[in-house]
DRENDO-1510 file (C-alpha; in Angstrom, 1 decimal, always signed):
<recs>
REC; n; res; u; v; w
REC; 1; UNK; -54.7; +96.5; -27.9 .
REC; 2; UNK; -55.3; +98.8; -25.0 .
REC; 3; UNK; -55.7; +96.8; -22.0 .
REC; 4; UNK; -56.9; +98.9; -19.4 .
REC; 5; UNK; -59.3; +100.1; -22.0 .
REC; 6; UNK; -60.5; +96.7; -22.3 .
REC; 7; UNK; -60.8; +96.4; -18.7 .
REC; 8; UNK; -62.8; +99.2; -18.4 .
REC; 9; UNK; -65.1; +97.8; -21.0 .
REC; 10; UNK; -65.7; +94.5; -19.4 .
REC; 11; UNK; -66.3; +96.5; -16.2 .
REC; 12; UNK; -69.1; +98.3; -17.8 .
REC; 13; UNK; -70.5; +95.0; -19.6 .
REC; 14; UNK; -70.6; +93.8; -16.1 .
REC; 15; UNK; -72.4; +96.6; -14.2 .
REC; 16; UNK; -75.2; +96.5; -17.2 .
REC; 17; UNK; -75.3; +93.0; -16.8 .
REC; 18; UNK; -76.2; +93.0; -13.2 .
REC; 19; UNK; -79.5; +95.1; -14.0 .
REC; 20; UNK; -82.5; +92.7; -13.2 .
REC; 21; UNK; -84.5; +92.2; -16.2 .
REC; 22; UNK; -87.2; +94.6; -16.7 .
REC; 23; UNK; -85.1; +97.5; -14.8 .
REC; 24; UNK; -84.7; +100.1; -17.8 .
REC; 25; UNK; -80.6; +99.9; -18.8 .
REC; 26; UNK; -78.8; +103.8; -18.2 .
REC; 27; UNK; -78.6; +105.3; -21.3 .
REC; 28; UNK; -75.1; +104.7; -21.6 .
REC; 29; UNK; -75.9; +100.8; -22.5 .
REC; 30; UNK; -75.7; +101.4; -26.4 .
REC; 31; UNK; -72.7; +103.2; -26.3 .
REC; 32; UNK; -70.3; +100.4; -24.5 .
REC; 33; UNK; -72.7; +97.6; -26.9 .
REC; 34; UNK; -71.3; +99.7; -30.1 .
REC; 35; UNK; -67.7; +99.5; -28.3 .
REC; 36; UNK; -67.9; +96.4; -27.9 .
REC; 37; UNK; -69.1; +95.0; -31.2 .
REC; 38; UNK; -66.6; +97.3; -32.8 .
REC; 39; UNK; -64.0; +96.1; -30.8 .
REC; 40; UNK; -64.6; +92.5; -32.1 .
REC; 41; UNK; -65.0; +93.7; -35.5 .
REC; 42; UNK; -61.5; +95.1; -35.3 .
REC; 43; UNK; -60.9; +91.2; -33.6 .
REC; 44; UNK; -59.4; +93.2; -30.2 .
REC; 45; UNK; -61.8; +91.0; -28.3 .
REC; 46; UNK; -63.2; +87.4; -28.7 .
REC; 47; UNK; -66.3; +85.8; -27.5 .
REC; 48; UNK; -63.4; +82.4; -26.9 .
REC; 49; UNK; -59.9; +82.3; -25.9 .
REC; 50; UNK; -57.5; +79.4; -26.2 .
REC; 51; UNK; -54.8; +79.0; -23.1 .
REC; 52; UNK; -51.6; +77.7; -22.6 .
REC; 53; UNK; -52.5; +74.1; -22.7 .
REC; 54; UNK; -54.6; +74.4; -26.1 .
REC; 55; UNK; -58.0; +73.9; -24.3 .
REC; 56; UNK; -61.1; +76.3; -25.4 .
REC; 57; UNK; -62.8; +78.5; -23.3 .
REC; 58; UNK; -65.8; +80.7; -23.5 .
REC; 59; UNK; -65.2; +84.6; -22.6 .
REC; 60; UNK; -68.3; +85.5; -20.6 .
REC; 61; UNK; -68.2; +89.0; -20.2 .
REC; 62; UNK; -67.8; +89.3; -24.2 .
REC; 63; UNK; -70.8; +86.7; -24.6 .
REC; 64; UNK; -73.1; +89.4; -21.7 .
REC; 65; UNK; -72.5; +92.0; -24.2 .
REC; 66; UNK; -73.6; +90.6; -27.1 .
REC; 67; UNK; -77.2; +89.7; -25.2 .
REC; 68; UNK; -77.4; +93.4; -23.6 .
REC; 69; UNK; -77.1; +94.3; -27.0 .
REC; 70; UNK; -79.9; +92.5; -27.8 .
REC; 71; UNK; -81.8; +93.7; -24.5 .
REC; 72; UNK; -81.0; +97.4; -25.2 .
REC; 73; UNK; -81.6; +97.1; -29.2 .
REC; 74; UNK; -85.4; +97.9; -30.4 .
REC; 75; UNK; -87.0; +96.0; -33.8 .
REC; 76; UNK; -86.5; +98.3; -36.8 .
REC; 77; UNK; -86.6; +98.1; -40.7 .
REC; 78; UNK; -82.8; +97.7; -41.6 .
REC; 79; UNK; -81.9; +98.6; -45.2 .
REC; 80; UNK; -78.6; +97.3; -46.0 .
REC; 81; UNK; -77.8; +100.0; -48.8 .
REC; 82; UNK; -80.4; +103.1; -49.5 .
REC; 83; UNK; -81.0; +101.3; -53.4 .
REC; 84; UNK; -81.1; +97.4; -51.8 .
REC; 85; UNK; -84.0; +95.0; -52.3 .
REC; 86; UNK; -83.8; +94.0; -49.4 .
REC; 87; UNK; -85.1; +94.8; -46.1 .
REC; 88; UNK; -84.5; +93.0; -42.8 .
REC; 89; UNK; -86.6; +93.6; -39.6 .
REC; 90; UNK; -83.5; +93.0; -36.4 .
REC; 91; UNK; -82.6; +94.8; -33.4 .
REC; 92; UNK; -81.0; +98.3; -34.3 .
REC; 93; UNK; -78.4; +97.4; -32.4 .
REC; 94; UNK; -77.3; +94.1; -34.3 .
REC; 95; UNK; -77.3; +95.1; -38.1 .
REC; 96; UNK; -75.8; +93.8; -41.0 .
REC; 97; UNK; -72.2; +94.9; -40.9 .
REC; 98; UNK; -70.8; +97.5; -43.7 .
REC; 99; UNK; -67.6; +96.1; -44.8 .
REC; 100; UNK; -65.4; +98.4; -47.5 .
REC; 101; UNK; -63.0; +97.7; -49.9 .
REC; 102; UNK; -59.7; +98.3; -47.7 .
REC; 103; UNK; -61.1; +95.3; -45.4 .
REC; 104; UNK; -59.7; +93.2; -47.7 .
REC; 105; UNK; -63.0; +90.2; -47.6 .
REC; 106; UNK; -64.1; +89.2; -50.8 .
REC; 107; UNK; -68.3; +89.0; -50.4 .
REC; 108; UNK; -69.7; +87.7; -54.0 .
REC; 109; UNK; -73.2; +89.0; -55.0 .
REC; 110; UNK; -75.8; +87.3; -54.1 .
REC; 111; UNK; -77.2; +87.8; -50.6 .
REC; 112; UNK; -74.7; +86.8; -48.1 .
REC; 113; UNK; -74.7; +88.4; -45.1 .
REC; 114; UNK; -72.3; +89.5; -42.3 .
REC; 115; UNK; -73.8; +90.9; -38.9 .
REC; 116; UNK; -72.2; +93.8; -36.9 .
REC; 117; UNK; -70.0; +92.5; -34.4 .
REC; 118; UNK; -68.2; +89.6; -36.2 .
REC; 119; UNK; -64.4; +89.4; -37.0 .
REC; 120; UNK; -64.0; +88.6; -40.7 .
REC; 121; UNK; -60.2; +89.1; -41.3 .
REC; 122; UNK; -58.7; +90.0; -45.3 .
REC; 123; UNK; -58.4; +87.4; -47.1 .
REC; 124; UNK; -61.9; +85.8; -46.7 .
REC; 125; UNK; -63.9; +84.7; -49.3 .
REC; 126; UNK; -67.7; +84.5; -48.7 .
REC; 127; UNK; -70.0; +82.5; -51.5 .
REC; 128; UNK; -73.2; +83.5; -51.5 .
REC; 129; UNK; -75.8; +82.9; -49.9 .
REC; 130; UNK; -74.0; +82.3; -46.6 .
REC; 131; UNK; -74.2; +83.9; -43.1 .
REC; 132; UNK; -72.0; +84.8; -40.2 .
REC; 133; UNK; -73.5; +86.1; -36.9 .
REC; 134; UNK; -72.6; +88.4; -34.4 .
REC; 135; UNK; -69.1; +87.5; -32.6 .
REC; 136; UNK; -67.7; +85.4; -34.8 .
REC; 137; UNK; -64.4; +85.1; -35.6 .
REC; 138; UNK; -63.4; +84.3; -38.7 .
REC; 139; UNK; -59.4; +83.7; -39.7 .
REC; 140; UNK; -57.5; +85.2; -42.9 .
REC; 141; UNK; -57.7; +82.9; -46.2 .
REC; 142; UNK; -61.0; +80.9; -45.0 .
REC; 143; UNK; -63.9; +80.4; -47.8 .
REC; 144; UNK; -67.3; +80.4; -46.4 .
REC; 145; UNK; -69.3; +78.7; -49.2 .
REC; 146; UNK; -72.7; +79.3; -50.7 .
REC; 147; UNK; -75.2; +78.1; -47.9 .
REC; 148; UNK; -73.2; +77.9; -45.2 .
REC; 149; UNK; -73.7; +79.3; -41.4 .
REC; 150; UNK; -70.8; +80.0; -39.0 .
REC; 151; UNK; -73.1; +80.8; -36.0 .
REC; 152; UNK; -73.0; +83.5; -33.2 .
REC; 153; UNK; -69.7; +83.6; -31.0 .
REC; 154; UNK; -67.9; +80.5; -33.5 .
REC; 155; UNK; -64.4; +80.4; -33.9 .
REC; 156; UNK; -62.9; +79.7; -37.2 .
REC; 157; UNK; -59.2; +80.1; -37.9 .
REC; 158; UNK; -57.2; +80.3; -40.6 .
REC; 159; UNK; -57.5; +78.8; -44.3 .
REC; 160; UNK; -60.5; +76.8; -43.3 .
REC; 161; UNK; -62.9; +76.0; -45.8 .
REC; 162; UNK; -66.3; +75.8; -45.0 .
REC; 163; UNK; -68.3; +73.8; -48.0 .
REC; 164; UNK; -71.9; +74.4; -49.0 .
REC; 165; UNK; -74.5; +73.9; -46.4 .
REC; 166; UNK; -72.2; +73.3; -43.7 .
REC; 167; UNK; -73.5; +74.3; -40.2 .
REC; 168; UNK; -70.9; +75.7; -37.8 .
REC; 169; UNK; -73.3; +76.2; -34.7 .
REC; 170; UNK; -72.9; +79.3; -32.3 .
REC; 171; UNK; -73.8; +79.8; -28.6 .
REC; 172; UNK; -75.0; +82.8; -26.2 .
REC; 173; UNK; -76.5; +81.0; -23.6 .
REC; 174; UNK; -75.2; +79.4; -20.9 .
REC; 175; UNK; -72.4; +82.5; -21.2 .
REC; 176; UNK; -70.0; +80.5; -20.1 .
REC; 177; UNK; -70.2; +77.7; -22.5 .
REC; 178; UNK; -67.4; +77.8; -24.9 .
REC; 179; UNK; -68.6; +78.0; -28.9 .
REC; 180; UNK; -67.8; +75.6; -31.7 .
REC; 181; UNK; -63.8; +76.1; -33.1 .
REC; 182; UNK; -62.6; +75.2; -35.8 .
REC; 183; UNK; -58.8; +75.6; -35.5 .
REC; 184; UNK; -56.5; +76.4; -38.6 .
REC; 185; UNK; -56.9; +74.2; -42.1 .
REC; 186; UNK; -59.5; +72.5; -41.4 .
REC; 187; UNK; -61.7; +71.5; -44.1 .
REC; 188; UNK; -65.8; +70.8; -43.5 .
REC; 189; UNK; -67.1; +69.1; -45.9 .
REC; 190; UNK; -70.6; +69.8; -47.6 .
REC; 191; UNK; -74.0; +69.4; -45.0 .
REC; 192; UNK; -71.6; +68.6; -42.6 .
REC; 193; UNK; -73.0; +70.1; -39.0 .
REC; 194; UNK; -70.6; +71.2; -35.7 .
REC; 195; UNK; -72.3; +72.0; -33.0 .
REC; 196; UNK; -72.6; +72.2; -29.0 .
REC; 197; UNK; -68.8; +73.8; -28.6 .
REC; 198; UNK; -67.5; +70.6; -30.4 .
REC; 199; UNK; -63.5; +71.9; -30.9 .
REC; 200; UNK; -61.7; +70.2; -34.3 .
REC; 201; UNK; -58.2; +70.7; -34.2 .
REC; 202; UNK; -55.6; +72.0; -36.8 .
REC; 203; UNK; -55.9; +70.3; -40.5 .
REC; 204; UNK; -58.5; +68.0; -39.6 .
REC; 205; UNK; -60.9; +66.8; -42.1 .
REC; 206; UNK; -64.8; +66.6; -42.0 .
REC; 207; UNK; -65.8; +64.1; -45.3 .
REC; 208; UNK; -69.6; +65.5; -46.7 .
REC; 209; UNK; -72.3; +64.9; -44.2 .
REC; 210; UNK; -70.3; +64.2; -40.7 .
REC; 211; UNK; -72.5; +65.7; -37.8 .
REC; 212; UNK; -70.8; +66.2; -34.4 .
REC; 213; UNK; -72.4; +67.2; -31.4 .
REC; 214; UNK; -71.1; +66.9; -27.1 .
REC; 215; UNK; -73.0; +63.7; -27.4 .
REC; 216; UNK; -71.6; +61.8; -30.8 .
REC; 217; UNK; -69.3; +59.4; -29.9 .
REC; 218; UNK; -66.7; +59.3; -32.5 .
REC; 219; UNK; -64.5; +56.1; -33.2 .
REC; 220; UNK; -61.4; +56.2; -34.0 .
REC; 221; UNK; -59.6; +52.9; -36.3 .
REC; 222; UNK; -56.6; +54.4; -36.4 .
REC; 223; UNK; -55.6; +54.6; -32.7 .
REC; 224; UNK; -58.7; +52.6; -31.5 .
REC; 225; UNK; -60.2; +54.6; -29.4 .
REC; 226; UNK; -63.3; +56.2; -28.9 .
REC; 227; UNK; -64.1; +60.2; -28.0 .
REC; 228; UNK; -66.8; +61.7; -26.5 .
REC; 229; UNK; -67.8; +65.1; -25.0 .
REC; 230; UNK; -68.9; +65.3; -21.6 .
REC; 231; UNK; -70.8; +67.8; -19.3 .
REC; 232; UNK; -67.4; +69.1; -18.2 .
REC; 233; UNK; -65.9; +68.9; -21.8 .
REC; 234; UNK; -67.2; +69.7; -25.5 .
REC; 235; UNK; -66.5; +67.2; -28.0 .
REC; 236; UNK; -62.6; +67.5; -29.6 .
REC; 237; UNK; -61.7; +66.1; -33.4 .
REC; 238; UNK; -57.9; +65.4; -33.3 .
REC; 239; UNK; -55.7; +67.2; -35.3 .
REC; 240; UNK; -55.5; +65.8; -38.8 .
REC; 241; UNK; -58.1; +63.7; -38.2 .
REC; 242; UNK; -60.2; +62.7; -41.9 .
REC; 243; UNK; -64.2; +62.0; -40.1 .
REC; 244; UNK; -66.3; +60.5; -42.4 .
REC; 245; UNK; -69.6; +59.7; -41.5 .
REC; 246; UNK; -70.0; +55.9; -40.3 .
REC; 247; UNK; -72.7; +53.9; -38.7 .
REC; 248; UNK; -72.9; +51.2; -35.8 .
REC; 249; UNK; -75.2; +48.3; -34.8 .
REC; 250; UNK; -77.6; +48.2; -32.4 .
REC; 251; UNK; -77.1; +45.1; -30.7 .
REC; 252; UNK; -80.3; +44.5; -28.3 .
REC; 253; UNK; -83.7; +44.0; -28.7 .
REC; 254; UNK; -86.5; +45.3; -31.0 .
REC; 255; UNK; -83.6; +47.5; -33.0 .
REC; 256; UNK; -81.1; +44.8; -32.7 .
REC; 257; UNK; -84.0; +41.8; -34.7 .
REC; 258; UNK; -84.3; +44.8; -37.6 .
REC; 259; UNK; -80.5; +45.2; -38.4 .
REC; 260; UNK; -81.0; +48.6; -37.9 .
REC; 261; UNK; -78.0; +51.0; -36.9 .
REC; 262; UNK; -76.7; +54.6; -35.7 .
REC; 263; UNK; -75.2; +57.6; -37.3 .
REC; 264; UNK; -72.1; +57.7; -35.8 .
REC; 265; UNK; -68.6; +59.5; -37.5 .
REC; 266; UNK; -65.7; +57.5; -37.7 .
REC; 267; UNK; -61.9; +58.3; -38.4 .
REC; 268; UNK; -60.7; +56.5; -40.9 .
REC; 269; UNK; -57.1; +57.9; -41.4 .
REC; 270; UNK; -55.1; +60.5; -40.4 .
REC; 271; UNK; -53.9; +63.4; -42.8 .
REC; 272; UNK; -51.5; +63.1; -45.5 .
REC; 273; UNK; -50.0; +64.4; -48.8 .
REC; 274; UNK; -53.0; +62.6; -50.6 .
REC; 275; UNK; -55.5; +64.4; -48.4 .
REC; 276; UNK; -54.0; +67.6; -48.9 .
REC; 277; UNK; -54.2; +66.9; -52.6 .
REC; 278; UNK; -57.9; +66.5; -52.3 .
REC; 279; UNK; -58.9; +69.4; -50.0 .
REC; 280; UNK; -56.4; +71.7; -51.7 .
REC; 281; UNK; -58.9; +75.2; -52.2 .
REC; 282; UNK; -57.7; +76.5; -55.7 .
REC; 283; UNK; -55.8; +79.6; -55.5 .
REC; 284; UNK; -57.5; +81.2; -58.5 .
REC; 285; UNK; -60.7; +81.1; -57.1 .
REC; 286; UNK; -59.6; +83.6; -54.9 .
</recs>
């Protein structure tokens, strides 16, 4: 990676940025919005960073690139391939991105898409449909099953699976609010949703149907604690945490005289060679 290259680039990003709105952007805008998108294709950038201490942070001047690119792009008739079906109607700036055999991702037919500006490393399998937006990062070995969405700016890592319908939510705005990660061997389990920057640590597990936003409070049996995410901090999963989806009592008035109670996850256990077993992706598939 060329530092003082990058430099330069977030430099640029920054002067652009700085343009009132509704102030034409120099002409030069598209050019440093194709550098940057290709230089997060090529994963020399990321929209989120990790530091020293293992706490998540957003990369702002990445995220003000991605939102000049949509300020500079205009709405055009994109055409994936010159004999494709199908036609998409997206800022020329932002279209689907062309991946070729040497990348080394394995896309099955069946409408998935990819969109310029997203890191999809070799090794990734993608079931269709599924989609992955514009700076995304997404780790070698990781399966991206049929339905699911790893939204703009999300961080997945390495040999994560993502089941069917799972929701892996992205961010643009505020551009310093750090996206959703998903750290290394985690497993999210079908119709599961992560959203609002929530960060799941390393070999976690999400059972079928956990949601997790800043605001779910998530109890823990094993260590008996409870977490939460704050204005000042996202939601965090622990590492090798197994979250199934749990529910708790409201205890006061109207709610409290129906029985009724609230989605909340709950971890149950903590990872071990049975879990493994059981959220083991087949080599073969691959």
């Amino acid at each position: 990676m060329n530092e003082p290259s990058i430099a330069a680039l977030a430099a640029r990003i920054a002067e652009l940025a700085a343009v009132p709105a509704g102030t034409p952007l120099p002409d030069t805008a598209e050019a440093t919005v194709a550098e940057l998108l290709q230089r997060l294709e090529a994963g020399e950038v990321r929209a989120a960073r990790r530091d020293d201490a293992g706490r998540w942070h957003a990369v702002p001047w990445v995220k003000q690139g991605i939102l000049i690119a949509f300020r500079v792009g205009n709405v055009v008739a994109l055409h994936p391939a010159e004999d494709s079906a199908f036609t998409f109607f997206d800022k020329h700036t932002l279209p689907t991105r062309r991946l070729v055999l040497g990348d080394g991702v394995r896309v099955v037919p069946g409408g998935s898409t990819i969109r310029r500006g997203a890191f999809v490393a070799p090794g990734v399998v993608c079931m269709p449909p599924m989609y992955i937006n514009v700076g995304a990062h997404v780790g070698a070995g990781t399966m991206v099953d049929s339905h699911a969405l790893i939204g703009s700016c999300a961080q997945v890592g390495e040999r994560v699976h993502v089941s069917a319908a799972a929701q892996v939510g992205g961010v643009l705005e505020p551009i310093n609010a750090a996206p959703v990660v998903l750290e290394d061997d985690v497993t999210v389990g079908g119709n599961c949703g992560v959203y609002e920057g929530t960060v799941v640590r390393t070999r976690a597990v999400l059972a079928a149907g956990v949601v997790l936003t800043r605001s779910t409070p998530v109890y823990d049996l094993v260590r008996e604690t409870v977490y939460r995410g704050s204005a000042e901090a996202p939601l965090e999963i622990p590492a090798g945490a197994v979250v199934v989806p749990g529910a708790r009592a409201v205890r006061d008035g109207w709610g409290a005289s129906l029985a009724l109670s609230l989605q909340t996850p709950v971890i149950v256990k903590y990872r071990d060679d049975k879990t493994d077993l059981a959220t083991a992706l087949e080599g073969w598939l691959r």
